[in-house]
C-alpha positions as CSV (number, residue, x, y, z in Angstrom):
1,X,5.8,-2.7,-18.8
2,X,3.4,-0.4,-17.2
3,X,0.2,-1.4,-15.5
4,X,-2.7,-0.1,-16.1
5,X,-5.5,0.8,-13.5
6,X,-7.8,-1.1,-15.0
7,X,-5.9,-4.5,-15.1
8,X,-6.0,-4.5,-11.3
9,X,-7.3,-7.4,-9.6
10,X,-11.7,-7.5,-9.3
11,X,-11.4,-8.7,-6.0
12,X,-9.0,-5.9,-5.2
13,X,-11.5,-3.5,-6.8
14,X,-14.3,-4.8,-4.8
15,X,-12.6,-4.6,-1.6
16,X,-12.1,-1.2,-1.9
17,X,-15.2,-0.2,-2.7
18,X,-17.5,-2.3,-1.0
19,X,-16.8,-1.4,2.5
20,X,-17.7,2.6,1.0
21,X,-20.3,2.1,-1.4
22,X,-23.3,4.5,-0.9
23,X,-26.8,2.2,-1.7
24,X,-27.1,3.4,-4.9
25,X,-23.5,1.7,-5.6
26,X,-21.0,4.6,-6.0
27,X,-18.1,4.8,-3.6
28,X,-19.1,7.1,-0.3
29,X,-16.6,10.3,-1.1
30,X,-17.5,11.3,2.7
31,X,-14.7,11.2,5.4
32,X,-16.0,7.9,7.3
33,X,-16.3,6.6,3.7
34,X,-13.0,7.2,2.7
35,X,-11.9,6.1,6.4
36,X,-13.5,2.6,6.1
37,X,-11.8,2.1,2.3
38,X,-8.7,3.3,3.8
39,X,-9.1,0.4,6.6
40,X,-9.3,-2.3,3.7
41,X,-6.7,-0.8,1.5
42,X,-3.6,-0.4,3.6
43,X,-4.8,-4.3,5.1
44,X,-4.8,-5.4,1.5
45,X,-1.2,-3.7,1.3
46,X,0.5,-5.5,4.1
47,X,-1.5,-8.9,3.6
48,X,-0.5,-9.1,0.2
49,X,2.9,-8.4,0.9
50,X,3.1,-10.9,3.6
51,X,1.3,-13.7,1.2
52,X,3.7,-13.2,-1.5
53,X,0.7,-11.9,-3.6
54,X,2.8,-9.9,-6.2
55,X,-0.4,-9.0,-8.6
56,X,-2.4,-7.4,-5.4
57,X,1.0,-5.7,-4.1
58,X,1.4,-4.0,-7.7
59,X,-2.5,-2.8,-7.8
60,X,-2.5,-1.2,-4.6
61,X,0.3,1.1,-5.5
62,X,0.0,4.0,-8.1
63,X,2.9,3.4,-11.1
64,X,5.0,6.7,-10.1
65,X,5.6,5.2,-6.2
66,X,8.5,5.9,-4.1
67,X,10.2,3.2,-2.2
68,X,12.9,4.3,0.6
69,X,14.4,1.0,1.9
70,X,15.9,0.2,5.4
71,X,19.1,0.2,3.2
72,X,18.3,3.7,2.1
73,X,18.5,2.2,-1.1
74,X,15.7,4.2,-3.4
75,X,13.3,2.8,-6.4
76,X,11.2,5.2,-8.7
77,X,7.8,3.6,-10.3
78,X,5.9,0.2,-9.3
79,X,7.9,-1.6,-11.9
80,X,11.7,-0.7,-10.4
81,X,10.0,-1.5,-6.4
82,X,8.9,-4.9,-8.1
83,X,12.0,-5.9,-9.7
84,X,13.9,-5.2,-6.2
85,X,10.9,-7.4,-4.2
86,X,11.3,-10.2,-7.2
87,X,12.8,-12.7,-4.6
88,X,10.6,-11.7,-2.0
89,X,7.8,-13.1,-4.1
90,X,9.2,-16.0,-5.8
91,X,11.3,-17.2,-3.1
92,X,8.2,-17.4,-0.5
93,X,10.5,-17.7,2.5
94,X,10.5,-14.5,4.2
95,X,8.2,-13.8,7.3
96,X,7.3,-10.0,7.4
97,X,4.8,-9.0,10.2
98,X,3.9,-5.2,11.6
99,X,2.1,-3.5,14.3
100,X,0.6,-0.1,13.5
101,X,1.5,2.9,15.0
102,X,0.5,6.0,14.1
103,X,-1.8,6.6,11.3
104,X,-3.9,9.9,9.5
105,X,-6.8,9.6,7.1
106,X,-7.2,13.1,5.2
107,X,-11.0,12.9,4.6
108,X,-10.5,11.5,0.1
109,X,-7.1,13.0,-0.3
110,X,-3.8,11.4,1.6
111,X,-3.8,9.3,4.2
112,X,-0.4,8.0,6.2
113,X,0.2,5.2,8.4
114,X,3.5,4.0,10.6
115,X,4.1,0.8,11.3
116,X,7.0,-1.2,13.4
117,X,8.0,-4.2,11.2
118,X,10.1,-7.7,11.5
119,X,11.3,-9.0,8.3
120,X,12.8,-12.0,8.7
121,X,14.4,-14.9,6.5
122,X,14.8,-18.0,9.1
123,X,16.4,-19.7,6.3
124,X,19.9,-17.7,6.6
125,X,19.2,-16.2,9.9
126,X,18.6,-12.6,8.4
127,X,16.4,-10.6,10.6
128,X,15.4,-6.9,10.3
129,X,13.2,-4.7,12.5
130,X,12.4,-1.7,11.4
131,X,10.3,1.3,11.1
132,X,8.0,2.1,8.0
133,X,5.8,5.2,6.9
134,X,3.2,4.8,3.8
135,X,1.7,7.8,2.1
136,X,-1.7,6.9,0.2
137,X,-3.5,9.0,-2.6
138,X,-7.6,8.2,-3.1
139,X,-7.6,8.0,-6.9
140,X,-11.2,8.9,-6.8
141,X,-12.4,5.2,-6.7
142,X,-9.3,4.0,-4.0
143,X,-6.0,4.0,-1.9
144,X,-2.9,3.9,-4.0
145,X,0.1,3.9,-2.2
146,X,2.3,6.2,-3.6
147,X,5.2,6.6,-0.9
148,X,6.7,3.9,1.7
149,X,9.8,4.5,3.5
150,X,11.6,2.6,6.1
151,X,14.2,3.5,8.7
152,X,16.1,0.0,10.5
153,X,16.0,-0.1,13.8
154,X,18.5,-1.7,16.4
């Protein structure tokens, strides 16, 4: 099942613009614009992630993303990532938290951001720190991440 831009979330929508809109109520296409919705969209990426919000994870990504796991395992399209994070979401037990590292807003076009990450499952003592890099495309009215690779660290 593919998902359609325009299914995604309002409130995801609104996030993304609001912070760029222009007074006249069209996103800001300038560099700080873009910048500000950049801010909200790769928060809105991790958060939902972290909540187990599987809808909001889904409509921040575009439907042809790339995800390179710690395991170097690699999933083509939003659906295949979403059917490998299926028990991340439904089993609610997993604590993921990051701390930015690095990241580069190209004016509307790409932007990329590093993080160091703990993923963690208290439950059966399964911890895993690693590494991750997310490319974002603006679509022309948001961020879509479109590439997120992680390398484990010791």
């Amino acid at each position: 099942m593919k998902t359609k831009r325009a299914t995604r979330p309002m409130a995801l929508l609104l996030a993304l613009t609001a912070p760029a809109a222009a007074l006249a109520g069209q996103p800001d296409s300038t560099a700080t614009g873009c910048e500000q919705q950049f801010e909200v969209a790769q928060r809105i990426d991790m958060e939902s992630f972290r909540d187990y919000d599987a809808d909001t994870f889904r409509a921040i990504h575009a439907d042809n993303a790339v995800t390179i796991f710690a395991s170097g395992a690699v999933r083509y399209g939003i659906d295949s990532i979403m059917l490998t994070l299926a028990s991340h979401f439904q089993n609610r037990e997993a604590i993921w938290s990051w701390t930015e590292l690095y990241r580069n807003v190209e004016g509307c076009k790409t932007a990329y951001i590093l993080y160091d990450t703990v993923y963690e499952i208290p439950l059966i003592g399964f911890r895993q720190n690693a590494r991750v890099g997310v490319t974002y495309t603006h679509d022309g009215n948001g961020w879509l991440g479109v590439a997120d690779q992680s390398t484990r660290l010791p």
